[in-house]
C-alpha positions in Angstrom: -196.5 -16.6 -41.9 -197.8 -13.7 -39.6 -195.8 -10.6 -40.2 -196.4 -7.2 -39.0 -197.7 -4.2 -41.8 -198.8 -0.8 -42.2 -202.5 -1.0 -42.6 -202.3 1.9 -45.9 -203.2 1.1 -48.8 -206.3 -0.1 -50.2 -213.0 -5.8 -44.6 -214.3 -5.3 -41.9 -218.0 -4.7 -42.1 -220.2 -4.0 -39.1 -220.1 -2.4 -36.4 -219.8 -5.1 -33.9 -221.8 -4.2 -30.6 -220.2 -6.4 -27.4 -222.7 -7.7 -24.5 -220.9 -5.7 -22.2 -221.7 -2.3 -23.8 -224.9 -2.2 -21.3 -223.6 -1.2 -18.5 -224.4 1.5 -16.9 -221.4 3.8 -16.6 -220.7 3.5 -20.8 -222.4 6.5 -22.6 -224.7 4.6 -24.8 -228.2 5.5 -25.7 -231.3 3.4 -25.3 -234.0 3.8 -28.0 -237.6 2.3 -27.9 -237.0 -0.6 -27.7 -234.0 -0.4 -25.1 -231.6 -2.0 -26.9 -227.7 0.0 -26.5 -226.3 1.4 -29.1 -223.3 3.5 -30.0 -224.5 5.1 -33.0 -225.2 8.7 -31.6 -221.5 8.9 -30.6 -220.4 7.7 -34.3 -222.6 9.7 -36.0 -220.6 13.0 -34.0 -217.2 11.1 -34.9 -217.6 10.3 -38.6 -217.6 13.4 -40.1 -214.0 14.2 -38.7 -212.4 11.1 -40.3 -212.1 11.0 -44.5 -210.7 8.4 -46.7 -207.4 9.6 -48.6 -206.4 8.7 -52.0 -202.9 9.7 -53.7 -201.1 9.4 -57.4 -197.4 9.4 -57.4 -194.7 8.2 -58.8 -191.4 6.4 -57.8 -188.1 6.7 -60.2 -186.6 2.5 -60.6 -183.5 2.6 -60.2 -181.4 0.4 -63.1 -179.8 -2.9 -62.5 -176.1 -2.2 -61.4 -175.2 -4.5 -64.3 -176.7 -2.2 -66.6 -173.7 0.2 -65.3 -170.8 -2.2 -66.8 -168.8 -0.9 -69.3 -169.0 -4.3 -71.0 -172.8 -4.9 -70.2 -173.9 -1.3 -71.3 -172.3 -1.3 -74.9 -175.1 -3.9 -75.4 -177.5 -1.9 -73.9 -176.7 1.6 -75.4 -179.7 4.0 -74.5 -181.7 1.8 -72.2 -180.5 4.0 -69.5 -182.0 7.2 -71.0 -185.6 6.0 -71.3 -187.6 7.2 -68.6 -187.8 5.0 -65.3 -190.6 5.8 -63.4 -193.4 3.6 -61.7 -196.8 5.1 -61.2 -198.0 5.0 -57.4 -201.8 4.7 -55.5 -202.5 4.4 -52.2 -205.7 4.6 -50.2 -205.6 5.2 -46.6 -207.6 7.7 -44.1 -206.7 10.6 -42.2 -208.5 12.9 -39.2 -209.9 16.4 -39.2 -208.1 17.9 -36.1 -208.2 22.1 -36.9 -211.5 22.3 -39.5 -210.7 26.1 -38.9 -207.4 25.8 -40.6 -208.3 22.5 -42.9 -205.6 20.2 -41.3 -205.5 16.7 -41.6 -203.8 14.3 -39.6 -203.0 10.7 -41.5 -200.1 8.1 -41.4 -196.4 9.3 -43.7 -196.8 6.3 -45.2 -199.9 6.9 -46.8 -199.0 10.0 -48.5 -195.3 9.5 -49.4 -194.3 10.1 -52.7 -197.6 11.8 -53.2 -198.0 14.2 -56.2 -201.7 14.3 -56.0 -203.8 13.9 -52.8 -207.7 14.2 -52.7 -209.9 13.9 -49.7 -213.9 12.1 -49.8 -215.9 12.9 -46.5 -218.0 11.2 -45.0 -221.2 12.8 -47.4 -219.3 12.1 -50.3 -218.2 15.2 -50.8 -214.5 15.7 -52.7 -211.6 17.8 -51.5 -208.1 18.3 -52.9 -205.1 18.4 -50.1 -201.6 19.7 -49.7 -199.0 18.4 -47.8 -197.6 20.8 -45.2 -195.4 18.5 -43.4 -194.3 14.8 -42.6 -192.3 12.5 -39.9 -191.6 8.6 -41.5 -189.9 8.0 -38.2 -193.2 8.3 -36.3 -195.4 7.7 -39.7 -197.4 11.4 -39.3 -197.7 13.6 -42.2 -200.5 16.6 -41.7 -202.6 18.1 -44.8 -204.4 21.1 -45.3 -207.8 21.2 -47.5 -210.5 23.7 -47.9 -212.3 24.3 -44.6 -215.9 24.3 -46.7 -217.5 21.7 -44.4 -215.2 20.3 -42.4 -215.8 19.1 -39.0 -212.8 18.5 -36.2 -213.4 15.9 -33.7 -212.5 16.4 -30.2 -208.9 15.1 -28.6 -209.0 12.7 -25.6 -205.8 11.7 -23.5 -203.9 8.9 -24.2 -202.4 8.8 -20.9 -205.1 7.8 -19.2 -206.0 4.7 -21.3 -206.0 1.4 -19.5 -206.4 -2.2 -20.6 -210.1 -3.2 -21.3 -210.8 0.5 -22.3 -213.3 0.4 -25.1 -212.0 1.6 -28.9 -214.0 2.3 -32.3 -211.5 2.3 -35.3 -213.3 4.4 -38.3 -211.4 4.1 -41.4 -211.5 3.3 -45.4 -210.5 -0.6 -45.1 -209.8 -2.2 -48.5 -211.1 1.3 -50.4 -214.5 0.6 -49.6 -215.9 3.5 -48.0 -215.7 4.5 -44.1 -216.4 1.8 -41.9 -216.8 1.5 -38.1 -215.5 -1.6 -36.1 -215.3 -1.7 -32.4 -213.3 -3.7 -29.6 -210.9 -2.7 -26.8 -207.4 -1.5 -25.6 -205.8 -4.5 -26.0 -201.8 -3.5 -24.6 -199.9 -0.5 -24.1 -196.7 0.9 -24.9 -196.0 -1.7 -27.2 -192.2 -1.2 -28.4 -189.6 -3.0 -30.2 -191.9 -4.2 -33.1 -189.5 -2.6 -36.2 -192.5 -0.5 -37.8 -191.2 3.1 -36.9 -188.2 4.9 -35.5 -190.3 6.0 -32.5 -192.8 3.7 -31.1 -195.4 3.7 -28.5 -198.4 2.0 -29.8 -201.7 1.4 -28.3 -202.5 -1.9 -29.0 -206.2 -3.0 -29.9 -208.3 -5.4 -31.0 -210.9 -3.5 -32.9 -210.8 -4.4 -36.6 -208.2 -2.5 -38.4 -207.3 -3.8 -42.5 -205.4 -2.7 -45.1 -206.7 1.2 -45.7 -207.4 2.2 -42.1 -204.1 3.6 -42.2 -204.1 7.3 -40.4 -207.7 6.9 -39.6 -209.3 7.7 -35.9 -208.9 5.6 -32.9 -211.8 6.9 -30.5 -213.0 6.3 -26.9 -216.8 5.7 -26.2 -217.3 9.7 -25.7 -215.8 10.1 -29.2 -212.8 11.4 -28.2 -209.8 10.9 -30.6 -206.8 8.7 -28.5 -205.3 7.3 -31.2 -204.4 7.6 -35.2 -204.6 3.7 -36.4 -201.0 3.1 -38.2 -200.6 -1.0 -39.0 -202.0 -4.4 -37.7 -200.2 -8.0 -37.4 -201.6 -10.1 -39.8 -201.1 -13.2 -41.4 -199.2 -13.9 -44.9 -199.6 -10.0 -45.1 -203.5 -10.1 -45.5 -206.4 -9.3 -43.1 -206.8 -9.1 -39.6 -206.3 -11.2 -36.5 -207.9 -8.9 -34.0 -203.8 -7.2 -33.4 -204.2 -3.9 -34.6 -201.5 -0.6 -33.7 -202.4 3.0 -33.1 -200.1 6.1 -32.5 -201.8 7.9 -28.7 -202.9 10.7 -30.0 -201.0 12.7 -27.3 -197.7 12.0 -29.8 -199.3 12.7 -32.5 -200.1 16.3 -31.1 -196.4 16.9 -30.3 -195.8 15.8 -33.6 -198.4 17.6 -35.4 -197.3 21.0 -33.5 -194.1 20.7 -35.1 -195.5 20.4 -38.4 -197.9 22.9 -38.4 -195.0 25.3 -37.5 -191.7 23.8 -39.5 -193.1 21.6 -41.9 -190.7 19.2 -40.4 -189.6 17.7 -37.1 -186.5 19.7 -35.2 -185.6 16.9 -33.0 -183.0 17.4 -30.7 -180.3 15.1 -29.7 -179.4 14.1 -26.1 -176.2 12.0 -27.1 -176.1 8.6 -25.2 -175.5 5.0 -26.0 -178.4 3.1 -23.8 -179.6 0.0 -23.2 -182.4 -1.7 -21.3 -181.4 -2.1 -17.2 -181.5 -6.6 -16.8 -181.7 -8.2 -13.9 -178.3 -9.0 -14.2 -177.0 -5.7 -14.8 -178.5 -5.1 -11.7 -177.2 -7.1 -9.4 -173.8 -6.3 -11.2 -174.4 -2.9 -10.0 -175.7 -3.7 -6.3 -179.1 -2.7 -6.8 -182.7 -4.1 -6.5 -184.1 -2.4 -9.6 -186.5 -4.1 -11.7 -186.5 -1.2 -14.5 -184.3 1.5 -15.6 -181.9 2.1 -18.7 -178.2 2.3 -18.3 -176.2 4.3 -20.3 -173.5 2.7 -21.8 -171.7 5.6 -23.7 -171.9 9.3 -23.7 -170.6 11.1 -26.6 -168.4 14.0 -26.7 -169.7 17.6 -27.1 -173.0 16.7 -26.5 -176.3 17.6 -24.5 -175.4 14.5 -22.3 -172.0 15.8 -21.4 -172.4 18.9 -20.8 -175.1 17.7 -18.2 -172.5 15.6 -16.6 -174.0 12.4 -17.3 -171.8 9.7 -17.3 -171.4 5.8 -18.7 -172.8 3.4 -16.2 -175.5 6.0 -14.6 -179.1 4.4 -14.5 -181.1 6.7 -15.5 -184.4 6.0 -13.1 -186.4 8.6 -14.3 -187.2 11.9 -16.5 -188.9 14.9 -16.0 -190.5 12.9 -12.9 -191.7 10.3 -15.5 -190.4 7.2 -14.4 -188.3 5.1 -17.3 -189.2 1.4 -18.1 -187.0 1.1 -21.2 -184.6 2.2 -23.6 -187.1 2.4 -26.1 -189.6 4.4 -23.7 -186.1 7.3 -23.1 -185.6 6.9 -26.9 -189.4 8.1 -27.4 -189.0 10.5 -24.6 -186.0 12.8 -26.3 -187.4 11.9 -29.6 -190.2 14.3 -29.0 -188.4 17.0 -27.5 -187.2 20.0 -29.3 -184.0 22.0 -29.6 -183.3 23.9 -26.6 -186.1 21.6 -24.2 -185.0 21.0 -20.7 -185.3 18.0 -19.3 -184.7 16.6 -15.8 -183.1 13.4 -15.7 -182.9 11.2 -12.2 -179.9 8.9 -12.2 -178.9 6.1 -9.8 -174.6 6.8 -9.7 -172.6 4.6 -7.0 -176.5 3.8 -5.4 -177.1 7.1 -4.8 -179.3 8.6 -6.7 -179.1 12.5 -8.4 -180.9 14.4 -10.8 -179.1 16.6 -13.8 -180.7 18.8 -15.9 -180.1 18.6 -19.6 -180.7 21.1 -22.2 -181.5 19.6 -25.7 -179.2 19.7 -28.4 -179.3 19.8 -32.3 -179.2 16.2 -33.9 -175.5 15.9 -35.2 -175.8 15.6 -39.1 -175.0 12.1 -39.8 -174.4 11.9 -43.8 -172.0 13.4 -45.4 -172.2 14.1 -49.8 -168.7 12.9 -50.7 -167.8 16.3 -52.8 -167.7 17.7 -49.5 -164.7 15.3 -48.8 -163.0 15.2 -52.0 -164.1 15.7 -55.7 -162.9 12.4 -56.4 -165.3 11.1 -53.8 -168.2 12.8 -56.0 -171.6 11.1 -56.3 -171.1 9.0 -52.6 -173.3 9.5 -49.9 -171.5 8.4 -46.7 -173.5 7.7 -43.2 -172.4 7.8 -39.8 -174.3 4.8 -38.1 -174.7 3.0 -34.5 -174.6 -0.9 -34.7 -174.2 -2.6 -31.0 -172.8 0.8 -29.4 -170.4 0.7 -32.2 -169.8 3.8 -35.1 -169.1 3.1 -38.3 -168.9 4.4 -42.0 -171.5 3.1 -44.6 -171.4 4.5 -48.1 -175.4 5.1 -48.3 -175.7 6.1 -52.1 -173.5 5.8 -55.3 -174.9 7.6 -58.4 -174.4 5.8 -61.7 -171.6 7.1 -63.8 -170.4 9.5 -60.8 -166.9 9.8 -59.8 -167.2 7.4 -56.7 -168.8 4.7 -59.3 -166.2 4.6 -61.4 -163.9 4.2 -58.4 -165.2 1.2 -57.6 -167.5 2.2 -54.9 -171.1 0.4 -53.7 -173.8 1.4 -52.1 -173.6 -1.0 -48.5 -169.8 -0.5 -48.6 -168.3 -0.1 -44.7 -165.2 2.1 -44.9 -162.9 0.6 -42.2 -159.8 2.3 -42.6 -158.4 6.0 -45.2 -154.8 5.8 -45.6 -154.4 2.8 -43.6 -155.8 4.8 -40.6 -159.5 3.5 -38.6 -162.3 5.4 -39.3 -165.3 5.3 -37.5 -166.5 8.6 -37.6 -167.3 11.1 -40.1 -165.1 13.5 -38.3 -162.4 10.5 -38.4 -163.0 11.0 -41.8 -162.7 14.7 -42.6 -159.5 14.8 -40.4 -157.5 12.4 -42.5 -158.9 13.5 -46.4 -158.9 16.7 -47.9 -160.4 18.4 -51.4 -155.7 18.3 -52.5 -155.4 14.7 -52.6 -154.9 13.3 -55.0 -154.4 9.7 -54.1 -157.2 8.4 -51.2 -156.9 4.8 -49.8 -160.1 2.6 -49.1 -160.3 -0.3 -46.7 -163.8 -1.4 -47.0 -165.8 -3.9 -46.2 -168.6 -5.4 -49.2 -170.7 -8.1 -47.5 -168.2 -11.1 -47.1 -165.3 -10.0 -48.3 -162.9 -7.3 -47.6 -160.9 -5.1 -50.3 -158.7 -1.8 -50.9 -159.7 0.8 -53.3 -157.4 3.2 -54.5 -158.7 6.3 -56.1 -156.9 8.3 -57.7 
């Protein structure tokens, strides 16, 4: 089975040097005996990239069973031992500010981190902090001491093309940095379920297991891209399909970081989907891309700019739009208060509207801010084909909303024999005085009422 995974945690070899390498306009050097090499641009790249390894822990949760009052009397104590899993993960990261000691390297690498140390290249140890990190585009940046560290230089992703030549440099497998080579393979790749927000640069020089949030460079040892998973098959090793974020995200990303610790993103408000060729012709057009809005929602960026359900949005910021996924990554790195320019196609004729970026709606809701009787519940507002609904997220043993009969996965379709589908639908109908509230919810199969009183 080939399956796709993040290439972080604990072989490729050499340094594999392709025919082609010779010509003329590639910056290689020549020695005595004239054969190419691309050593002297490694040896000015390696020192920027380190290998990464973390302790942490994880806390188990317990077997629901362990929960029922007639299971648990037989059981007495078990849930009060300690239920925590030890963690270690190997991975790389990149020296981008040696000034300042940051560190770029994948989320995934470092999450649930409680002790992070740094080898360089010479062997030489470092311990790391975390000062910020982003699972949805899998970047987390660290700061170490600056004795000896050595940045490496930032290319453009924009400009890459198919057949450009890559060197990955990374810790595969834990055993040490290691160079591979090879070339852009694809661009842009979407849709592949590893992140929220995705864009990779696709390549086929050899990335494994460890070279996660290790350097991507070009052939002047410039930094395009921060290496993030590979396709492999049966989960193990690689078949020359390897992923990388451009490294012109991962500055946007990294900015916000540095300054926030975190990632303001701001929130446009639509409901999209990719433009078909039937949706075309449905509209009378010739288009061959574009994404068409299929909802706006209320008090929102989107509104406010007068966008409306059935534009095509054509274009952004004079950037032209290939895909829902591409407008998704587009607004995804934007922040609050952004302007963006967005070129519609309304009734075939075509308009721009500018659009000032919003703050992301908060989309969970703790369930003491609902009723105390609701205590314990975590409650999400989420999309599924254009559609809102309410999904109870989170139920904490022994709470109030446990013993009431709520799960974690439960879809709350109606309060007081009213539709929900909001949280907002939610707050409207059940306040903190009642005392009796009303489920209808849905628990995989099946459908049920709870009452709670």
């Amino acid at each position: 089975m080939i399956g796709l995974i993040k290439s972080g945690f604990l072989l490729s070899l050499l340094l594999t040097v392709l025919p082609s390498l010779a010509l003329a306009d590639i910056p290689t050097k020549a020695p005595d005996n004239g054969v190419p090499t691309l050593a002297p641009m490694v040896e000015k790249a390696r020192p920027a990239v380190v290998n990464i390894a973390t302790t942490g822990h994880v806390d188990i949760k317990n077997h629901p069973l362990l929960n029922d009052p007639f299971f648990k009397r037989f059981f007495e104590g078990y849930n009060d031992l300690p239920q925590r899993k030890e963690t270690k993960s190997l991975g790389s990261g990149v020296v981008i500010d040696a000034d300042n000691g940051y560190i770029v390297t994948n989320h995934h690498v470092v999450e649930d981190a409680h002790e992070i140390a740094i080898t360089m290249h010479n062997g030489h140890h470092l311990d790391a902090k975390l000062i910020g990190s982003d699972p949805e585009v899998d970047i987390a940046i660290l700061q170490a001491d600056i004795e000896g560290l050595q940045a490496i230089p930032f290319g453009d992703s924009d400009t890459l093309r198919v057949g450009d030549f890559a060197v990955a440099i990374g810790n595969p497998f834990g055993l040490g940095q290691t160079v591979t080579s090879g070339i852009v393979s694809a661009l842009g790749r979407t849709g592949l379920g590893i992140e929220g927000y995705e864009n990779f640069i696709q390549t086929d020089a050899s990335i494994n297991p460890g070279n996660s949030g290790g350097a991507l460079v070009n052939l002047k040892g410039e930094l395009i891209g921060i290496n993030t998973a590979i396709l492999a098959a049966g989960g193990q090793g690689n078949v020359g399909i390897g992923f990388a974020i451009p490294i012109n995200m991962v500055r946007k990303i990294a900015d916000q970081l540095i300054e926030y610790g975190e990632v303001r993103r701001g929130m446009l408000g639509v409901i999209m989907q990719n433009l078909t060729p039937e949706l075309s012709r449905a509209f009378g057009l010739d288009l061959h891309q574009g994404v068409v809005i299929s909802q706006v929602i209320e008090d929102t960026a989107a509104e406010e700019a007068g966008l409306q359900a059935g534009d095509i949005v054509v274009a952004i910021n004079g950037t032209p739009i290939k895909s829902a996924s591409a407008m998704r990554n587009m607004v995804g790195l934007l922040r609050v208060g952004d302007e963006m320019d967005i070129s519609v196609i309304r009734d075939g004729k075509k308009q721009t509207m500018r659009a000032v970026i919003g703050d992301v709606k908060d989309s969970t809701l703790a369930g003491t801010k609902i009723n105390q009787r609701l205590a314990g519940a975590t409650i999400e507002e989420k999309e599924q084909n254009g559609k809102s609904m309410l999904v109870v997220t989170e139920v904490q043993n022994a709470s109030a909303a446990w013993n009431a009969h709520l799960r974690e996965g439960d879809i709350i379709l109606s309060v007081n024999r009213r539709p929900v589908k909001t949280l907002a639908d939610l707050q409207q109908i059940v306040t903190d005085k009642d005392a009796h509230i009303l489920l209808n919810i849905q628990r995989g199969r099946t459908a049920l009422f709870v009452l709670i009183e």
